[in-house]
C-alpha positions as MATLAB code, in Angstrom:
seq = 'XXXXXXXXXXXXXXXXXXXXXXXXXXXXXXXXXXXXXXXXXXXXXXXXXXXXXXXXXXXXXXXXXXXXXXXXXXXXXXXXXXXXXXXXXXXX';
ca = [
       0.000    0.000    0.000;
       1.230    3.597   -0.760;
       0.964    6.283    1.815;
      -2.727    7.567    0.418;
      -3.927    3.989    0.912;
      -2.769    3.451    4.340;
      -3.620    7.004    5.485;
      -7.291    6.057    4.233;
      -7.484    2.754    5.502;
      -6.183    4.040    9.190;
      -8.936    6.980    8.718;
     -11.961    4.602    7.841;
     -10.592    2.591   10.772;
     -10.738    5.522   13.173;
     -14.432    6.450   12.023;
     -15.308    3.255   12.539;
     -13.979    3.221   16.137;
     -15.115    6.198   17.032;
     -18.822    5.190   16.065;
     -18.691    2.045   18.031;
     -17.223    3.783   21.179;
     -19.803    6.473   20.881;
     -22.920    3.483   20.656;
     -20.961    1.912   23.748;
     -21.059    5.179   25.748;
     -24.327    5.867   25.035;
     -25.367    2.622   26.069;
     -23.468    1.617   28.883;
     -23.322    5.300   30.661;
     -26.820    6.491   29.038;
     -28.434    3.784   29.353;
     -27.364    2.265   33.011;
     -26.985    5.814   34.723;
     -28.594    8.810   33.510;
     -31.604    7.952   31.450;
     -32.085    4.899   34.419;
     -35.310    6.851   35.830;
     -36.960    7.005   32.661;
     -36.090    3.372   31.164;
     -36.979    1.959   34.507;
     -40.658    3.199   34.180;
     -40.483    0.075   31.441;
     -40.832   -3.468   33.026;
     -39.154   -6.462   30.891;
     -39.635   -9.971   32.023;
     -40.756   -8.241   35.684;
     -36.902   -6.391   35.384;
     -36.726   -2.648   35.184;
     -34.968   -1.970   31.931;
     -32.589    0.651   33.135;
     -31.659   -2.174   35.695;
     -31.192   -4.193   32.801;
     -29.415   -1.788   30.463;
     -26.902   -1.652   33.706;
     -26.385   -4.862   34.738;
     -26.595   -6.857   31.312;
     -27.564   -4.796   28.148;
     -24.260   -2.697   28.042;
     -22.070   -6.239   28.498;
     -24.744   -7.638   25.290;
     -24.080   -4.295   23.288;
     -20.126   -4.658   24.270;
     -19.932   -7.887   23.179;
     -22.357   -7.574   19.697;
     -19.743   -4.439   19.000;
     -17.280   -6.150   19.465;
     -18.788   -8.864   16.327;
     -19.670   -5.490   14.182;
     -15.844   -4.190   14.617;
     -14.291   -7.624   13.571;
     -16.993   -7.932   10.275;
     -16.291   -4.509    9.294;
     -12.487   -4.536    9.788;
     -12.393   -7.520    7.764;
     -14.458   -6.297    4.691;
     -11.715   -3.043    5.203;
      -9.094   -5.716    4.867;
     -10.242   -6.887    1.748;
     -10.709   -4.105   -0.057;
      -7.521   -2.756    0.448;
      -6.134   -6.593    0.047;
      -4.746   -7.092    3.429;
      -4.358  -10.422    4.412;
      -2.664  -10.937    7.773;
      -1.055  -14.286    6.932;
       0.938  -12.399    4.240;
       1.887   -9.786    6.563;
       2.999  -11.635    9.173;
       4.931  -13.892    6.737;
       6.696  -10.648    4.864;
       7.810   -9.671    8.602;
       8.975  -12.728    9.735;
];
């Protein structure tokens, strides 16, 4: 990759951070602490769902982020033809 290529695949990859840790934060902090009064006013399976959203909704989220991150990383990988088996056998 030239410099252009790897200074748009690193700034794709920081968007695509940055939107995930901005869904997390909203979530996890949103979510569990400050909109807790209002989501607990809604009862799921007899649970408050800000107690919910705190206890087990932001580790869901975390972990379904965490999914989204790896499939889009990897689609980023392949259109700019990055395979890490090649890369870690050119360094080698």
């Amino acid at each position: 990759m030239d410099t252009a290529q790897r200074s748009e695949y690193w700034r794709r990859n920081l968007r695509l951070m940055s939107v995930l840790l901005a869904i997390w934060a909203l979530v996890s902090f949103g979510a569990g602490i400050l909109f807790v009064d209002l989501l607990n006013q809604i009862v799921v399976l007899g649970f408050p769902l800000g107690f919910w959203f705190a206890q087990q909704g932001s580790i869901l989220v975390f972990v379904i982020l965490i999914a989204v991150y790896v499939w889009r990383m990897d689609k980023l990988d392949a259109e700019f033809g990055i395979d890490e088996y090649e890369e870690e056998v050119h360094h080698s």
